[in-house]
N, C-alpha and C positions, 0 to 999 in steps of 0.2 A: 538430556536435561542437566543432570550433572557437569558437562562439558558449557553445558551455556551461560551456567550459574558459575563458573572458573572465568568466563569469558568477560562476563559483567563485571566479577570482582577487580579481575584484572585492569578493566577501564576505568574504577574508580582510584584504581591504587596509581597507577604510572605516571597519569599528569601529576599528580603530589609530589611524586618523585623528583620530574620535572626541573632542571633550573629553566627558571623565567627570567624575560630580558626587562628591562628596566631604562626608564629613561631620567638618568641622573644628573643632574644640577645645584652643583652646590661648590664649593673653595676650596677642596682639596683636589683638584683638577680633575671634575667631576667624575670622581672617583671614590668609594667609603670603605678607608680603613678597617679590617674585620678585626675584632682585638676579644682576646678571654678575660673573661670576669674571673680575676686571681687564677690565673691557669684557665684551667677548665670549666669554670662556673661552679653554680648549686646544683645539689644533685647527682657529683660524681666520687667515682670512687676513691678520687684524691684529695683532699681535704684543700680548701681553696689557699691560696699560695704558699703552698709548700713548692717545693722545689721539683719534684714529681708530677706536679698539676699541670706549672708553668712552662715546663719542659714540653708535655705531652702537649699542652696549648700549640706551643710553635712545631713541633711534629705533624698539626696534622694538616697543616697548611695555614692558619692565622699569620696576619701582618705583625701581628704583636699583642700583648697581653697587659690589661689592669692591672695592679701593684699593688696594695694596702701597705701604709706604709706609717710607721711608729719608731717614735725613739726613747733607747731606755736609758733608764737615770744614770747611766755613764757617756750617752751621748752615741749609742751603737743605732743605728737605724735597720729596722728589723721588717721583714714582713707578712703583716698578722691585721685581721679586720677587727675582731672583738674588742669591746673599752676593759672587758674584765679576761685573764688568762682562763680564769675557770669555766670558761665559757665555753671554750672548746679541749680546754687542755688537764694535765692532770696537774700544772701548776698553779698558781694562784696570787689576784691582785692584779693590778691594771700595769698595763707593762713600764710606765713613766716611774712605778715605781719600786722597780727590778734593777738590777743590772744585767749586762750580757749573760755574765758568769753565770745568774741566778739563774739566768732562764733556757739559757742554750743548750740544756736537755733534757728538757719538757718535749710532751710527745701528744700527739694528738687523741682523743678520744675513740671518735670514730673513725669511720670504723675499726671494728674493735679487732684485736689480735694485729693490728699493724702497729709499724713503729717512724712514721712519718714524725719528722718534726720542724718545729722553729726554725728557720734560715735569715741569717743577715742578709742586708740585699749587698752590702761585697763580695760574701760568699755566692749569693746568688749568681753575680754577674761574671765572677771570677772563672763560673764552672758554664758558660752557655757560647757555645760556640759560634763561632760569626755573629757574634752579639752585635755589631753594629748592622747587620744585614734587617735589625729586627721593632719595632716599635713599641715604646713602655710609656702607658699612665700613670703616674705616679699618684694614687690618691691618699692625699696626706691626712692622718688621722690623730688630729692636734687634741686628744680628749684632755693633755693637761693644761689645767686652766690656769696655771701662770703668764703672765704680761707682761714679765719684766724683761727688759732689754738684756736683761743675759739669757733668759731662756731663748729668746728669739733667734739671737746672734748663734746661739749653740747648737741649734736648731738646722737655722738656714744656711750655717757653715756646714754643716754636719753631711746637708746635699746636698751643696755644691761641690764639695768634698768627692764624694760619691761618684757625681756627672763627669768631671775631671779629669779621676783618675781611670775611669772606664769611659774615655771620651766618648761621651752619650750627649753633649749637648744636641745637636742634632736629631737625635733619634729621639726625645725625653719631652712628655708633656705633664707638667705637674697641675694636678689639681690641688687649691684649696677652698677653705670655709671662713676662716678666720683673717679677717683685713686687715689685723697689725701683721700676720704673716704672710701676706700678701706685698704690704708695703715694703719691709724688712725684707723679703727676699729680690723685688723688684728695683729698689735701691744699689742692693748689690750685685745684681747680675741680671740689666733689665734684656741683656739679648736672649736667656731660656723664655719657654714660651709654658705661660701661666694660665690657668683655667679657672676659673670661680663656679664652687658648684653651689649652686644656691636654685630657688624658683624664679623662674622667667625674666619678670620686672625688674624683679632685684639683681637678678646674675647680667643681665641689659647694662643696666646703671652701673654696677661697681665695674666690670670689661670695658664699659664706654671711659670710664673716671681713673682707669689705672693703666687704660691702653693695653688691654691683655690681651692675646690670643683667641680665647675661647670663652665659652660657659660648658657645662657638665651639668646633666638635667635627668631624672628619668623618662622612658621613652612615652610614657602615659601623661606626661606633666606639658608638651608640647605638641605643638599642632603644627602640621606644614606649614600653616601661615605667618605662623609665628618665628619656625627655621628661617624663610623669606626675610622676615622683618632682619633677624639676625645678620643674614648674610650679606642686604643691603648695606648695614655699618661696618661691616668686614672682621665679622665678631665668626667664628666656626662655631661649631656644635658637636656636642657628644652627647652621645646617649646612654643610659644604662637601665639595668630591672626588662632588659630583652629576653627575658627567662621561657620563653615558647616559639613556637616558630613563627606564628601568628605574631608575634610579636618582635622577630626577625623581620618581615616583611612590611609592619607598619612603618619600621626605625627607616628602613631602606625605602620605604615609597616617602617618606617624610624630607626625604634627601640632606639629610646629617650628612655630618663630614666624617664620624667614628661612630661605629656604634662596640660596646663592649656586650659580648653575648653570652650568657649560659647553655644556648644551643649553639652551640662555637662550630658545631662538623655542617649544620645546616646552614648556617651563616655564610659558613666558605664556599659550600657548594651551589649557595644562590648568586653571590659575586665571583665565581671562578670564572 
């Protein structure tokens, strides 16, 4: 009996295990980019883009990883998700209103007894080896609400700058939110390839009206049908909020062109 009850368990456990085959259709030559959410995602023991996360992301087989990406009142572009420092960190204040200096040895929270911290994305890219071998979202986190064409310019030169000197045009897909920084960076450098993360309709319109790229959606916010509609105008799709595996597998039958994942090792192992 014991042996038969091992036997049962067994058969529920292995197809889970399972990679399943997938019949995929979509603009990235029906093929979907696996990418970490800040590294590793939520939930791990690396606080999301830090430099240890993102690392570990492309370690463990990921195409390439999400980015959060901020710049501080000197014009250092950093990478960090929260609009307040204290959010995660022991320092404090929204980062636009730091400088590098200020901030660049703040340390993460959690978990505690570690001493992870804040990373430029120069330092980032400086230290990741066959960096061009690897694929980066840049999700820009424009929480300061200046308009003026000097923020912009400081801004959009600040990563272009960046892309350049770490020839990553190629490899680099920038998300934003904000459509004077949309316009502003398209102006100047309309061959990178731009994402608008907004909802559906609206991320449709402004990609259709700025000839972007992409939209950037969560993966509960679209519907196959709707990916379709997308790909008919030759608009791509990403996905993100893939934070289970259940939710790895909708992104993927959804047939996105990116999904960014929290479950990053199950991700890879259902498109390996």
């Amino acid at each position: 009996m014991k042996n038969l009850s091992l036997l049962l368990i067994l058969l529920f456990i292995i197809p889970a295990c399972q990679k399943r085959d997938f019949d995929i259709v979509n603009l990235n030559g029906n093929q979907i980019t696996t990418l970490g959410h800040g590294g590793m995602g939520i939930a791990n023991r690396y606080p999301l883009n830090t430099f240890e996360s993102i690392l570990n992301s492309l370690n463990v087989g990921a195409d390439g990883t999400e980015i959060d990406v901020q710049m501080t009142k000197d014009g250092v572009l950093v990478a960090f998700h929260s609009s307040s420092l204290e959010d995660k960190t022991d320092a404090s204040g929204a980062v636009y209103t730091q400088t590098w200096d200020q901030i660049k040895s703040a340390r993460y929270n959690d978990p505690i007894y570690s001493n992870y911290r804040i990373i430029s994305l120069d330092e980032l890219f400086s230290n990741i080896s066959k960096l061009n071998d690897y694929i980066f979202f840049l999700d820009c986190k424009n929480f300061n609400p200046d308009t003026s064409a000097s923020y912009l310019n400081t801004f959009t030169d600040a990563l272009i700058q960046i892309i350049d000197k770490h020839q990553l045009a190629n490899n680099v897909y920038i998300e934003l939110k904000r459509r004077d920084v949309i316009e502003t960076l398209k102006d100047k450098r309309p061959d990178l390839k731009i994402f608008i993360y907004s909802y559906f309709d609206e991320a449709l319109k402004i990609a259709a009206e700025f000839d972007l790229q992409g939209i950037a959606i969560a993966v509960d916010n679209i519907s196959r049908e709707e990916v379709v509609t997308a790909h008919e105008k030759g608009i791509m799709v990403v996905v993100f909020n893939a934070h289970s595996k259940s939710r790895n597998i909708d992104a993927i039958e959804k047939n996105v062109d990116f999904i960014q994942s929290d479950k990053l090792k199950h991700l890879v192992k259902m498109l390996d």
